[in-house]
Z-matrix of the N, CA and C atoms (Angstrom, degrees):
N
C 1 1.452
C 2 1.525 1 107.11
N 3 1.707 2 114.29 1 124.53
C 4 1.606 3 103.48 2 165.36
C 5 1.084 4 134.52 3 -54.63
N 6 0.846 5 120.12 4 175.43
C 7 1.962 6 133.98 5 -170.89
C 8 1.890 7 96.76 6 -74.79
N 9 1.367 8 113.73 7 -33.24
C 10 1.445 9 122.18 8 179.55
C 11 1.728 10 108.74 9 -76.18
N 12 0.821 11 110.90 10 -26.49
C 13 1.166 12 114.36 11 -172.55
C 14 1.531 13 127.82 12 -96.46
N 15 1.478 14 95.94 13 -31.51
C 16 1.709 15 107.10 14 -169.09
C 17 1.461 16 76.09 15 -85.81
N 18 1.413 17 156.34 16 -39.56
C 19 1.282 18 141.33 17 176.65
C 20 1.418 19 126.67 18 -63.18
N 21 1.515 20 98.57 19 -19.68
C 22 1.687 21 91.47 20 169.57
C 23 1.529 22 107.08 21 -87.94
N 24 1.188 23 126.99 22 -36.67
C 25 1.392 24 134.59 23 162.97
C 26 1.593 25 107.21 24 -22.70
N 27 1.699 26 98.84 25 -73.44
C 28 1.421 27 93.68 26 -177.01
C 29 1.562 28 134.48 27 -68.14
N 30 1.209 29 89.43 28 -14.02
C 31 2.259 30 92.72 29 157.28
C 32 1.585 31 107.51 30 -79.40
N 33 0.814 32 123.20 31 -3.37
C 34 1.217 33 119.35 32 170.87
C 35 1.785 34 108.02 33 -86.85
N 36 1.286 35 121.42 34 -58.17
C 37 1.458 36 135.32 35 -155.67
C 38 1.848 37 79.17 36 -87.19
N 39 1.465 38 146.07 37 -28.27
C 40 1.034 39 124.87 38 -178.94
C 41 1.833 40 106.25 39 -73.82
N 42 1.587 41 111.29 40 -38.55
C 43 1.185 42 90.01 41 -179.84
C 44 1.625 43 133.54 42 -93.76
N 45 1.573 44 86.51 43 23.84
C 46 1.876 45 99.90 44 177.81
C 47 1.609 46 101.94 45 -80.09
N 48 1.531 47 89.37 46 -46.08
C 49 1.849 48 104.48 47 -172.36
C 50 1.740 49 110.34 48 -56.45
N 51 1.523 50 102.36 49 -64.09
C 52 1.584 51 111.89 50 175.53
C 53 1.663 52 112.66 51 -39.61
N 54 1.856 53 118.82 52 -17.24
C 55 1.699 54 111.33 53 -174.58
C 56 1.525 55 80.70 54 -98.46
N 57 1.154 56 138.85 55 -51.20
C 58 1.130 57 135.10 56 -148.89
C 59 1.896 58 101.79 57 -64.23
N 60 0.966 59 119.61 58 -32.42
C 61 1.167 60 141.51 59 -177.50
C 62 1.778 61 123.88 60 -58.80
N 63 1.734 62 92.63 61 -57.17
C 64 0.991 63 109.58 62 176.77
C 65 1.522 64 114.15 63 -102.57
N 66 1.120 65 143.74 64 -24.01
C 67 1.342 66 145.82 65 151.80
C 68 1.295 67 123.39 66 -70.23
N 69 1.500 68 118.93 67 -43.01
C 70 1.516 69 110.27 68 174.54
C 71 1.615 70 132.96 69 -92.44
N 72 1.056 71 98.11 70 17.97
C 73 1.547 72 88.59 71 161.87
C 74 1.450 73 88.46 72 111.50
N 75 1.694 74 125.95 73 57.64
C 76 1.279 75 131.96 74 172.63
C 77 1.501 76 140.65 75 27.86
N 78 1.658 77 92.63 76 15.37
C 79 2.005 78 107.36 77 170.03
C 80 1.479 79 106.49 78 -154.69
N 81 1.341 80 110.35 79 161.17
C 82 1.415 81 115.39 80 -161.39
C 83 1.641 82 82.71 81 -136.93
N 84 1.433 83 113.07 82 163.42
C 85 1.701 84 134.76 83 164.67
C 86 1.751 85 85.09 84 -119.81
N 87 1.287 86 123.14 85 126.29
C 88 1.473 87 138.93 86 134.95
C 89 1.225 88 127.30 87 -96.89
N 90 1.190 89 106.28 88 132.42
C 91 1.981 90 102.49 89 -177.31
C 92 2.125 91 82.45 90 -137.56
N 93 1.671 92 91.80 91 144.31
C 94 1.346 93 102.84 92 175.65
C 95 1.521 94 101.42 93 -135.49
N 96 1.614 95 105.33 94 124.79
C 97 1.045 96 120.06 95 -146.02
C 98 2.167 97 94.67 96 -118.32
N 99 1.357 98 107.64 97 115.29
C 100 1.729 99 110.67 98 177.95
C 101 1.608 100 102.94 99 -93.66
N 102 1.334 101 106.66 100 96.25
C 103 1.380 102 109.79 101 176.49
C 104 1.472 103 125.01 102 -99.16
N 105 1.420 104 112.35 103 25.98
C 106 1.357 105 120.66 104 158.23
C 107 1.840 106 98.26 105 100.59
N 108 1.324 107 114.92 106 -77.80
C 109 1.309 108 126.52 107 159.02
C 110 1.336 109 138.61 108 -68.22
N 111 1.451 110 102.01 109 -14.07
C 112 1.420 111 109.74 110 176.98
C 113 1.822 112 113.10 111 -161.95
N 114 1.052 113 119.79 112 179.15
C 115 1.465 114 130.06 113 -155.01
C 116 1.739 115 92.75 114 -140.05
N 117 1.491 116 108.82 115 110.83
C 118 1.508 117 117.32 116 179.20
C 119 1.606 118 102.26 117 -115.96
N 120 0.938 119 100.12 118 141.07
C 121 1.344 120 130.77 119 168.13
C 122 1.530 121 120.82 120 -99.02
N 123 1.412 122 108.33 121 121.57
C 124 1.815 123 93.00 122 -177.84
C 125 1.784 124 98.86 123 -115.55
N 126 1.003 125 118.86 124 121.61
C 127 1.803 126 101.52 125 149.93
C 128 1.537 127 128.27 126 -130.48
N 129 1.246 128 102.99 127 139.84
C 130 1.614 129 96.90 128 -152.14
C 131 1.933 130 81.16 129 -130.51
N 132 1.388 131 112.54 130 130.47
C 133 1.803 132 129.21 131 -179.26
C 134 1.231 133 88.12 132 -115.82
N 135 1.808 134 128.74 133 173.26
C 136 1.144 135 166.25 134 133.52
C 137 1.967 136 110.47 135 -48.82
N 138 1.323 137 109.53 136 -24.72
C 139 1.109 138 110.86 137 178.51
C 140 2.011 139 126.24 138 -44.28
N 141 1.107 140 117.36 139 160.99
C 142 1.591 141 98.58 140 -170.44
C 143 2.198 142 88.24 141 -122.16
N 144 1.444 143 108.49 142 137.66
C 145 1.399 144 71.00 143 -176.27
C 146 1.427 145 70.80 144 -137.59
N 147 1.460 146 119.93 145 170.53
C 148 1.429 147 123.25 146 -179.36
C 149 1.279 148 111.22 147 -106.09
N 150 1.588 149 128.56 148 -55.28
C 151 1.918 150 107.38 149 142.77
C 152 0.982 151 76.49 150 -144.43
N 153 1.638 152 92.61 151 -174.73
C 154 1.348 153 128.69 152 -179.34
C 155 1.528 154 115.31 153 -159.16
N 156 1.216 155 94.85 154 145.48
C 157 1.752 156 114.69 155 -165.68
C 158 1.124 157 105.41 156 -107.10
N 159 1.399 158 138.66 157 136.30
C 160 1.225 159 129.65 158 158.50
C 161 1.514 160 121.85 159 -95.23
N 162 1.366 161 123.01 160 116.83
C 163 1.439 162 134.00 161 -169.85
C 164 1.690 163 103.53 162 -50.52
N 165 1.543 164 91.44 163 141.59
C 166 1.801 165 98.74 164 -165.48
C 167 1.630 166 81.33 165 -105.02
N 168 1.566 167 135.39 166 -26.93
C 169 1.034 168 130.38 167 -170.49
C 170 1.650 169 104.43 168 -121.00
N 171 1.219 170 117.71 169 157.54
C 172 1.778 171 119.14 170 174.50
C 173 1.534 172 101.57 171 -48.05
N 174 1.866 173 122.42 172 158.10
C 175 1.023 174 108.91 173 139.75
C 176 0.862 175 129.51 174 -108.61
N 177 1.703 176 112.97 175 157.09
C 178 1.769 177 136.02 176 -174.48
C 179 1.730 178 102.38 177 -14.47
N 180 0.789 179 131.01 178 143.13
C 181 1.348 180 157.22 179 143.25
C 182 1.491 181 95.71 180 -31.98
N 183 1.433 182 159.14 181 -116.30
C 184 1.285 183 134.29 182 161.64
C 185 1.331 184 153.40 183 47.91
N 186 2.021 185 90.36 184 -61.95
C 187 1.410 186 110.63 185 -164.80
C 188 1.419 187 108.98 186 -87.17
N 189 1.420 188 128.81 187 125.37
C 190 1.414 189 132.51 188 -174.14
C 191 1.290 190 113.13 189 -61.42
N 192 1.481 191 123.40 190 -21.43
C 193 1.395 192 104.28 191 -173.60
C 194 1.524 193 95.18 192 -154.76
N 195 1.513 194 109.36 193 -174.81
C 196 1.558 195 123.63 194 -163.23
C 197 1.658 196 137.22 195 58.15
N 198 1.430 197 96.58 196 38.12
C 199 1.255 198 117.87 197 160.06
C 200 1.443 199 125.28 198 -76.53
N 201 1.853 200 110.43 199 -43.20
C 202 1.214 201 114.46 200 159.15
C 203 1.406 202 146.50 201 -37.70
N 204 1.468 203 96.04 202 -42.85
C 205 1.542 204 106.70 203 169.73
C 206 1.351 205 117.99 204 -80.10
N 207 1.489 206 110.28 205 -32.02
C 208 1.709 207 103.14 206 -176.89
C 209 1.359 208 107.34 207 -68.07
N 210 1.683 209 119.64 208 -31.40
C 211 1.280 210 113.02 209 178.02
C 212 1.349 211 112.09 210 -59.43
N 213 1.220 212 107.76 211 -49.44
C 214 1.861 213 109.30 212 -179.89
C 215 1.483 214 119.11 213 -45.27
N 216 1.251 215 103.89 214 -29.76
C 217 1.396 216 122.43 215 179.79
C 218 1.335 217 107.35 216 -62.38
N 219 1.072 218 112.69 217 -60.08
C 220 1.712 219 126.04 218 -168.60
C 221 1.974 220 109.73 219 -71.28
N 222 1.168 221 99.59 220 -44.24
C 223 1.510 222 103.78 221 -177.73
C 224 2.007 223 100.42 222 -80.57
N 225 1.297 224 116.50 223 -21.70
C 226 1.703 225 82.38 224 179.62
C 227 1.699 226 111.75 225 -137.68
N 228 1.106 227 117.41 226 167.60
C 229 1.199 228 130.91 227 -162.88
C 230 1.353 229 107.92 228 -40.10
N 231 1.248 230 108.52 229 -57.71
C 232 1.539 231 128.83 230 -169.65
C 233 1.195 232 118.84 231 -146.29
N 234 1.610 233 122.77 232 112.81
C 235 1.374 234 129.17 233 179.34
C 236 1.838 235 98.71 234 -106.08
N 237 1.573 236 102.34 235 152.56
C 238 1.689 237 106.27 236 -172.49
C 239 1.900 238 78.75 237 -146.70
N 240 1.422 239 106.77 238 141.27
C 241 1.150 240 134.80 239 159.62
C 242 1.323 241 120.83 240 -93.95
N 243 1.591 242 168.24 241 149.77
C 244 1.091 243 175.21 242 170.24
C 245 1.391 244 129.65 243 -157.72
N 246 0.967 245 128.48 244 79.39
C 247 1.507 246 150.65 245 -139.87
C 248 1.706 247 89.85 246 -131.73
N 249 1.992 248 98.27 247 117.14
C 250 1.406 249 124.21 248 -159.02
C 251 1.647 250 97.14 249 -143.51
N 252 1.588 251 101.77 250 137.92
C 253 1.704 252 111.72 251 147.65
C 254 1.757 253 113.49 252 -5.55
N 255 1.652 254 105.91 253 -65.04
C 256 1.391 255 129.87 254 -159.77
C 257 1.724 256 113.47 255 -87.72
N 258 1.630 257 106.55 256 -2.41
C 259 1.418 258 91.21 257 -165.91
C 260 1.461 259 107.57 258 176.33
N 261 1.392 260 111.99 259 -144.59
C 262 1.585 261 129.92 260 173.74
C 263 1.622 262 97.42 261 -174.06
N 264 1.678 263 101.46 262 116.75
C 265 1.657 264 115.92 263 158.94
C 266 1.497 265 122.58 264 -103.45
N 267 1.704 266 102.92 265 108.84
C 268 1.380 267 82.28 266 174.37
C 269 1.194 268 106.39 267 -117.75
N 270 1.422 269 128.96 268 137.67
C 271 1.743 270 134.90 269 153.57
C 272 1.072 271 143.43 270 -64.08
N 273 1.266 272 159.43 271 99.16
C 274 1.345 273 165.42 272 -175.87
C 275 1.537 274 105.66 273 -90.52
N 276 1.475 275 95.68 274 119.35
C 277 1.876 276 94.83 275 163.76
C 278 1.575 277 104.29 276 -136.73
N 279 1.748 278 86.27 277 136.70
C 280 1.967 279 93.66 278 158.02
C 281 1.467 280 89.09 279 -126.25
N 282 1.586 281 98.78 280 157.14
C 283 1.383 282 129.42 281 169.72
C 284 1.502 283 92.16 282 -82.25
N 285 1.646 284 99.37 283 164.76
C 286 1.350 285 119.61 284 -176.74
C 287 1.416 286 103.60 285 -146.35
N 288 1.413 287 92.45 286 123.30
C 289 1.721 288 107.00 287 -169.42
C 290 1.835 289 119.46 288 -41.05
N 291 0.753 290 121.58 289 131.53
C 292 1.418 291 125.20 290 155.10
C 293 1.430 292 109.79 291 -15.48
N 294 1.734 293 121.35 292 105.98
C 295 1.369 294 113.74 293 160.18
C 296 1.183 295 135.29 294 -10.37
């Protein structure tokens, strides 16, 4: 992964952590996972959430929150939401170039 890239990655995985942080119940578990082809991100909070959508478009200027995720959206391959009794899982993936 380039130097351009693994940095947009990590504004992404910083602002998964910073919701997880502050919405779920003030601690996060991260696990970063090298899967040969790609670079996963896990974060899993205490938070309880009932769902969640990830914005396909910015939101309004207005809206107090969910900027984080759309960014996540935009900077990585694949964002997954998982919203449980026990918590909130979210996934982050970038691909990793061809050897």
């Amino acid at each position: 992964m380039g130097r351009e890239r693994a940095d947009l990655f990590t504004v992404a995985v910083n602002e998964i952590v910073i919701n997880a942080v502050q919405y779920g119940g003030g601690a996060a578990d991260v696990t970063i996972t090298d899967r040969g082809d790609r670079i996963v991100v896990d974060v899993r909070d205490q938070g309880g959430l009932a769902a969640v959508v990830v914005p396909a478009a910015l939101p309004p200027a207005d809206q107090i929150h969910g900027r984080g995720l759309w960014l996540a959206r935009r900077l990585c391959d694949e964002v997954t939401v998982t919203p449980s009794a026990v918590g909130t899982h979210v996934t982050l993936t970038a691909a990793l170039p061809d050897g």
